[in-house]
N, C-alpha and C positions, 0 to 999 in steps of 0.2 A: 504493500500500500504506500503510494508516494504521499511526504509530506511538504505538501508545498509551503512558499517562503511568504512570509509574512507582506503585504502589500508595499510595506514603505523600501525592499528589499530588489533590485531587479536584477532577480536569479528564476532559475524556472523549478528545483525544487532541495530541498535543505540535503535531502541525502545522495542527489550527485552533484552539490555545488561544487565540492572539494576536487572530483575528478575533474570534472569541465573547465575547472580553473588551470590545472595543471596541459588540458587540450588547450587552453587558450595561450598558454605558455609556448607550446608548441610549434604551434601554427604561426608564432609569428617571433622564432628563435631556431635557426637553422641548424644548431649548434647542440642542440639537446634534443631525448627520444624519453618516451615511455615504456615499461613495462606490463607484457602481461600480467600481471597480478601487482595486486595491492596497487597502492599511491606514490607513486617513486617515479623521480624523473632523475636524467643521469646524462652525463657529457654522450654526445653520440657515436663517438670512437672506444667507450670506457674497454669495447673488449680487446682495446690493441694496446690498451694501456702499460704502461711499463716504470710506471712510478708508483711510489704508496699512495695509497688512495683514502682522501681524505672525505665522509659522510656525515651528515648532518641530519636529526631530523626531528619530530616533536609531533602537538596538535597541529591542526591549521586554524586558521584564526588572527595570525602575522604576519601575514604577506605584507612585504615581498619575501617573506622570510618561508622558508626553507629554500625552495624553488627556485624564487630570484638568484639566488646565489651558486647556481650550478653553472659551471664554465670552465674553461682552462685558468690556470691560475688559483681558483678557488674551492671549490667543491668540484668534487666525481661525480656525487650523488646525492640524493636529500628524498626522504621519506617521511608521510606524511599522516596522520591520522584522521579523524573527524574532527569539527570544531572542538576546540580547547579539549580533545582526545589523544592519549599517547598512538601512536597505532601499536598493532599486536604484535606482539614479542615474535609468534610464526612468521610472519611478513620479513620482520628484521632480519631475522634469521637467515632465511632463503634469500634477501638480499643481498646478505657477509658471502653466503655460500656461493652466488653466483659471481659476485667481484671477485672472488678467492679462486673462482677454477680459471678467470683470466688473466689475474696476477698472483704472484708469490712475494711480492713487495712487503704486504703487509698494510693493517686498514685503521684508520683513525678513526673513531664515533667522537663526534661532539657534538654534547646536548646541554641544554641546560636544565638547573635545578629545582626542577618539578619531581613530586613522585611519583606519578605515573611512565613520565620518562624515564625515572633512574629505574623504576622495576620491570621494565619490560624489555629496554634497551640491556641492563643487566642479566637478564636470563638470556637473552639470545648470545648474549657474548661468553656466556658458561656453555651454552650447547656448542657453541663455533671453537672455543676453547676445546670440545671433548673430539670434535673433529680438525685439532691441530690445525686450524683457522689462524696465522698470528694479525691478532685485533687486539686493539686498545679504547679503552673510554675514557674521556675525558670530561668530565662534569663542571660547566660555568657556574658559577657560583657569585656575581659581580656585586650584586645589589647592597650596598652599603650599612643599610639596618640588618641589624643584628635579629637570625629568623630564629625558631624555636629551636633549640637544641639537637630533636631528633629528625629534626627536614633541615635544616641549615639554610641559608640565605639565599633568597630564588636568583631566577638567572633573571637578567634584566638584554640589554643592547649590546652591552661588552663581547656579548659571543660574535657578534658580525668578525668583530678585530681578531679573533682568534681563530676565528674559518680563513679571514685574507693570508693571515700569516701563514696558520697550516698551509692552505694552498699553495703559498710564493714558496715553502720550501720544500712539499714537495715537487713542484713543478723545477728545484734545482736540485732534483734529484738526490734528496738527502733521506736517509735510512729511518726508519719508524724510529729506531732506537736515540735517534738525533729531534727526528723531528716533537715525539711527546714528551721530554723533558724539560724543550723549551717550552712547548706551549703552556706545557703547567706553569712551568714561570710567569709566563707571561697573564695566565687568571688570577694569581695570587696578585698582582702589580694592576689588576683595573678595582676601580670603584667604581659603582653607578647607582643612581638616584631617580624615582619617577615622580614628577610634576604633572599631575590629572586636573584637568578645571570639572572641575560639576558644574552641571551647564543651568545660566541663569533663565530667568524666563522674560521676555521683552515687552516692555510697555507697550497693551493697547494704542493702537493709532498713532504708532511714535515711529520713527524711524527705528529699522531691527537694531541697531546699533546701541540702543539708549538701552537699560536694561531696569530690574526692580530694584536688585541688589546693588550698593555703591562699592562693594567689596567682591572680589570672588575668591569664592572658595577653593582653595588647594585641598587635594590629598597627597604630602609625600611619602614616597615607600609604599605604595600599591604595584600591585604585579600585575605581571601581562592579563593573569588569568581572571582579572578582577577582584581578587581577595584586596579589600580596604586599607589604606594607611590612615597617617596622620591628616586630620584636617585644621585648618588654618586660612583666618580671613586674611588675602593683604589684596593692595588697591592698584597696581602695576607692575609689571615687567621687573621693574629695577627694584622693586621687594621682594617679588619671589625668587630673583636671582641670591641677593644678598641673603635671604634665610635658606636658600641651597647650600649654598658656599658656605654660609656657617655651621648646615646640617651638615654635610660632609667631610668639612673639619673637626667636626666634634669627637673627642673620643666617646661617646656615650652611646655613639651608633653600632657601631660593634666593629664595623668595617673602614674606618676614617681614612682621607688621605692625609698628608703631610707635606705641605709646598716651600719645598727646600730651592732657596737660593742658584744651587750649584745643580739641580735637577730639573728636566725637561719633563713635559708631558704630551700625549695626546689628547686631543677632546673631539668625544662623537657628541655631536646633538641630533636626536631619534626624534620625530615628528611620530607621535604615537597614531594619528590616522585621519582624524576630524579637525585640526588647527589649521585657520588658513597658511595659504604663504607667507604673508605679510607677518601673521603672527612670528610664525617661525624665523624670520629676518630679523625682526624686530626683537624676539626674546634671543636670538644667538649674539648681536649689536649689543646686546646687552650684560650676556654673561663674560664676554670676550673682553668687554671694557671694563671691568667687575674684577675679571680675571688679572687683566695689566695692572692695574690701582692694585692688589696683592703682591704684581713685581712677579709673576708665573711666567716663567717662560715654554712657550708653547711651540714644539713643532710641528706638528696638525693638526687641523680643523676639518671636520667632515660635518656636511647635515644634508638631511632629508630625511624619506621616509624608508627604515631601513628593518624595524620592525615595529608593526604594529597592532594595537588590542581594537578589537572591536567595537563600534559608537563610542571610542575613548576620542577627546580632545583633549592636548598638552604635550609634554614631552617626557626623555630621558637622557638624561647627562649623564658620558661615560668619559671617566676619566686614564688614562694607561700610563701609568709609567715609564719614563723610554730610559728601563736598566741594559738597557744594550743598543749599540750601534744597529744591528742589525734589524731592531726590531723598524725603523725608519727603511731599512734596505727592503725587507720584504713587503711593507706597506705602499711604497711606492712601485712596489716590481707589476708588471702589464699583465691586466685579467680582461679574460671575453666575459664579462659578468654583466649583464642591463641594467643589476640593481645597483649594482657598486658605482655607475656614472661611464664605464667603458663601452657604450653602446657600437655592435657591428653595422655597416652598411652591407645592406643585402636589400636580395627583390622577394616582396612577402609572394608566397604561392600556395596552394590549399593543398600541394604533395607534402608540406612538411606537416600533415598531419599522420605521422609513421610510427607504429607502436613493435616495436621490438619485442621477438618471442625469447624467453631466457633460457640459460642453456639447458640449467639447474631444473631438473621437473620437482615437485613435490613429492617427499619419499616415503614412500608406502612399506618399504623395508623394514622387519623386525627390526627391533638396536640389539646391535650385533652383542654375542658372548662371547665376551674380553674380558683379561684378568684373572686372577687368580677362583676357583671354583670353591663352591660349599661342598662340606663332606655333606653322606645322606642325612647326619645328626643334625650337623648346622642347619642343615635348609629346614628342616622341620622343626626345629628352635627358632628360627626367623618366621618362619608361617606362624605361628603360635604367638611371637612378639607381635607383630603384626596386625594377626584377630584380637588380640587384647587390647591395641591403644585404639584399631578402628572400633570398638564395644565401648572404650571407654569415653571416648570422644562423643560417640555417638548419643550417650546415654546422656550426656551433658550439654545437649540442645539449648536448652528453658536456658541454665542455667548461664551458657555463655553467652544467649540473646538479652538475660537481663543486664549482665556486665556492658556488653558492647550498648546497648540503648543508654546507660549514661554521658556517651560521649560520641556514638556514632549513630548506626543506623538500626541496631539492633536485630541484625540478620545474623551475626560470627557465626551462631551456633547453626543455625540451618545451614549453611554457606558450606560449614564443615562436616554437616550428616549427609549433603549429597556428597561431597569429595569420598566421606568414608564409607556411603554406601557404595558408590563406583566402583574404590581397592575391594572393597568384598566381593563385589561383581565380579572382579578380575582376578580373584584369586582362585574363586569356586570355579569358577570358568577354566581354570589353567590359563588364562590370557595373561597372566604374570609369571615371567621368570623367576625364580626361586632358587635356583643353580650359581649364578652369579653375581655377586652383589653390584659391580658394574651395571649391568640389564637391570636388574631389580629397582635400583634407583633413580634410573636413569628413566624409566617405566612410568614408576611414581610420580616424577616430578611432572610427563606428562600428564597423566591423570589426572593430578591436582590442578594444574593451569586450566584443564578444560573443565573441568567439574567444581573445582573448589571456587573457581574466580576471582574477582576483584583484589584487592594492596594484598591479602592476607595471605589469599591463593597466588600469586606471586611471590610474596615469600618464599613460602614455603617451598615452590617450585624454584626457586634457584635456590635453597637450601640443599638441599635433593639434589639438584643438575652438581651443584658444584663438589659438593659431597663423593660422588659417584665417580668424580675423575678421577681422585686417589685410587682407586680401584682400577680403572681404567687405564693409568700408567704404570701399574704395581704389575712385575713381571709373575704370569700364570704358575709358577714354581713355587711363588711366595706362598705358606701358609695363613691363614685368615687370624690373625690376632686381637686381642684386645685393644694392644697397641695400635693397629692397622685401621681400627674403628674409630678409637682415638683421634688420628690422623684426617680420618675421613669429619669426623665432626666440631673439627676445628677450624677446617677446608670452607667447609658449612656454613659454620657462625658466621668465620671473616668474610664470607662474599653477601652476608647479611649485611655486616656492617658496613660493608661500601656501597651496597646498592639503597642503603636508608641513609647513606652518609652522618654517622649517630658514631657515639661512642658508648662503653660501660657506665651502666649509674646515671642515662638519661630517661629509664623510666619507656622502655620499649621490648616490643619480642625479643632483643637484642639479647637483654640482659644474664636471662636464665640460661639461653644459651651460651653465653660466653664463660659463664661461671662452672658449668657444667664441663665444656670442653677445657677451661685452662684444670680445673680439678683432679678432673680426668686423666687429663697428659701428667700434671705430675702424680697423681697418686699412684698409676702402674708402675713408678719408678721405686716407691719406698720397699722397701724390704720388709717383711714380716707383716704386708698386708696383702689379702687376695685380690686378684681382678673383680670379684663379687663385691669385694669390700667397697673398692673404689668406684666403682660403679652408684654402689648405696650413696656411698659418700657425697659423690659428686652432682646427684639426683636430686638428694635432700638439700643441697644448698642452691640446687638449683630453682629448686620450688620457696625455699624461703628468698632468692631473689625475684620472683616470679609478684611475691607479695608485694615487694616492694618497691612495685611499680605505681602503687597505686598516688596518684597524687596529691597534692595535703588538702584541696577541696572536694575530692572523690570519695565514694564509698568504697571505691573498687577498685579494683587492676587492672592492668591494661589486659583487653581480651587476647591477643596476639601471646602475652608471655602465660598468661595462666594457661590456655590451650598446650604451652608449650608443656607445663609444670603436669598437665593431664598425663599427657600421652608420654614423658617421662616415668611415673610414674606406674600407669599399664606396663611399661618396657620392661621396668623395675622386677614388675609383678610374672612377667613372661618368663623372664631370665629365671628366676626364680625356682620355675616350675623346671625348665629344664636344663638347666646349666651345668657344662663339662668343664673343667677347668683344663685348659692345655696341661 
């Protein structure tokens, strides 16, 4: 059933806006092709390619942002979701997989910091990881206010500057290993700020120009996606410059810069979508002069519209560091990009409407049995582990829809009786390997992604994907150890903690896991304690960190770690029943 677009909108319907923008990209850029599947536009050579290949990609919602920036120079690729949607982790996937059968360069993701992007982009980079894919993620993080602990500071403008650079180096043919080091340098070195007008309402019979309000209202520190900042009345240009610049200097923000005398910088100014030109002349004439009078020295200036939010009027100021010579060398180096201002001459014609069929088909292949195997013991101890945390989980529906309805949507628990009926399904079935811990995990994680869904089922699914590699690289000779589980649930944690970009003790799934696994790794070391022991061990304080997530206005704990502290616990209770000690 089409849902069409709202009348003030001139598109023909909400859910092929997102393609048809990328055909109209197309059609009238000689230079780039499409994919069959998913939302992905790509330089049109990408399969003769012979550099590292640098990828971008998020919701859509920002244009010119993903797409605009595909060209030589810049971007290989850019992938696309629904409005203010990550796209699915599958799609990303099989796009790493198809760049990778025609390069061995090696691929760069750069996204910024949303989470829906970090968890979807993240699990495809654990599956592309488990097929020796070499990819890299790089996560923007620019925005200057200091965000909640366990999402960290969303990504604002600053990514544009760090797609040019990627691209100017690898387009000089410099190695992954060269090119993500700097870049990461180069996202710690920007700050960025967003400047939203809420839009006044205009006098009756008045010219549109005269308005009700004699003030307008800012929000700074609003994100792309619309989640709210600071509001604040001021009456022109030259105030809301001046409380930028004092906001971004401030240490209070989490993110400040510092305008050192002997130091240069860049400044982007983003035209967020709705701000006339004049505005944007006018507010950049202003920051720049704002800028001098502090004695800043500046060696470039970019503006337009470069990423922007939806019915948003205003802007964002991004500020870069220039800690290296080079970072002016690759900014200035020549890109075929439209949005960046390098526009090609060419004769528009309705042939460059050409969609490219990918090499990569969709694989329908079991996941392969690699790794070291289960004795017939093991595997019936794992089944048994298994049905105990899927029973367990299961039976605490009610209880983890009441948890999560304090703070979310109050589905966790159902979300996770269909994930856990699924693995039952596939266990009874024999549609789950049990022989391999490799397969077996690797199994799960799918499962979970389809069946479990949303942040949570994500999770967990690159818990699982990552998990499973240990396995996966552990030569078939190896015996299955305590240790070797260890290993795998450490693997686990940490690719939790990067794709939530969170640390210990922020009060997330994070938690219990991390407590469990470092416990873990050392208790199999002490002497005079069993692997049963440690395991206890490590459970129980896994579950009293599970507790103490809860946070000091909550009743509860976070549903994510208690869930975890469950099915720990079933594990506990499995092992229990049939445990062999090497």
């Amino acid at each position: 059933m089409s849902t069409h677009c709202p009348r003030k909108k001139i598109l023909n319907d909400l859910e092929t806006a997102v393609a048809e923008s990328l055909k109209g990209i197309i059609l009238t850029n000689p230079n780039v092709v499409t994919l069959n599947f998913g939302q992905i536009l790509l330089i049109r050579d990408y399969a003769h390619t012979k550099k590292v290949i640098i990828v971008s990609g998020g919701g859509a919602g920002h244009e010119p942002m993903y797409a605009g920036f595909v060209g030589n120079g810049m971007l290989s690729a850019a992938i696309h979701g629904e409005i203010y949607t990550s796209p699915p982790a599958s799609e990303i996937f099989r796009l790493l997989q198809e760049l990778s059968f025609h390069s061995s360069r090696g691929i760069l993701l750069i996204i910024p910091n949303y989470s829906g992007e970090r968890l979807h982009f993240a699990l495809a980079v654990e599956r592309a990881k488990n097929e020796a894919i070499p990819v890299k993620i790089l996560i923007v993080d620019d925005d200057c206010y200091q965000g909640k602990p366990w999402k960290g500071r969303c990504g604002l403008s600053g990514i544009v500057l760090v797609q040019k650079i990627a691209g100017a180096m690898a387009e000089a043919d410099l190695e992954l290993t060269e090119i993500f080091p700097f870049c990461e340098k180069v996202v710690k070195k920007l700050h960025s700020i967003s400047v939203v007008v809420q839009k006044p309402t205009p006098v009756r019979g008045k010219c549109v120009c005269i308005f009700e309000e004699q003030n307008v209202v800012i929000e700074f520190g609003a994100s792309l996606n619309g989640e709210p900042g600071i509001k604040k009345e001021l009456d022109s240009a030259t105030e809301i410059c001046r409380y930028l610049l004092d906001e971004i200097t401030s240490p209070q923000v989490g993110n400040p810069i510092e305008f050192k005398e002997d130091e240069s910088v860049v400044v982007l100014v983003n035209n967020l979508g709705t701000s006339t030109a004049i505005e944007e002349l006018v507010f950049t004439k202003e920051l720049l002069s704002q800028l001098y009078e502090r004695k800043v020295k500046i060696d470039r200036v970019y503006k337009g519209k470069f990423v922007s939010s939806l019915d948003t009027a205003g802007f964002s100021v991004t500020f870069l560091k220039v800690f290296d010579k080079r970072v002016i060398e690759y900014l200035d180096a020549p890109c075929q990009v439209p949005a960046w201002g390098n526009l090609n001459n060419f004769t528009i014609s309705p042939k460059l409407d050409r969609v490219i069929c990918a090499k990569i088909k969709p694989s329908t292949a079991p996941v392969p049995q690699v790794g070291p195997k289960f004795t017939e013991s093991g595997s019936n101890t794992v089944m048994m582990v298994l049905q105990f945390a899927c029973d367990a989980l299961y039976s605490c529906e009610k209880q983890l829809n009441t948890i999560d309805h304090e703070t979310g949507d109050g589905d966790a628990g159902t979300r996770i009786r269909r994930g856990m009926e699924a693995i039952d399904v596939a266990i009874k079935t024999e549609k789950i390997n049990l022989l391999y811990p490799y397969t077996m995990l690797a199994m799960l994680s799918k499962i979970i992604e389809k069946d479990l869904e949303g942040p949570l089922g994500m999770i967990y699914s690159v818990f699982l994907e990552a998990g499973s590699n240990v396995f996966r690289i552990t030569p078939d000779t190896e015996p299955i150890t305590p240790k070797l589980w260890s290993k795998a649930l450490m693997e686990g944690a940490s690719a939790v903690k990067r794709c939530l970009t969170t640390e210990a003790g922020c009060r997330t799934i994070y938690d219990p896991l991390y407590v469990c696994s470092t416990l873990l790794e050392n208790g199999l070391d002490l002497v005079g304690i069993s692997a049963m022991e440690a395991v206890g061990v490590s459970i129980s304080a896994a579950e009293e960190a599970a507790q103490k997530t809860k946070m000091p206005y909550a009743k509860y704990p976070d549903p994510g770690a208690h869930s975890v502290a469950i099915w720990m616990r079933a594990v506990l209770e499995g092992l229990k029943c049939r445990w062999i000690e090497d």
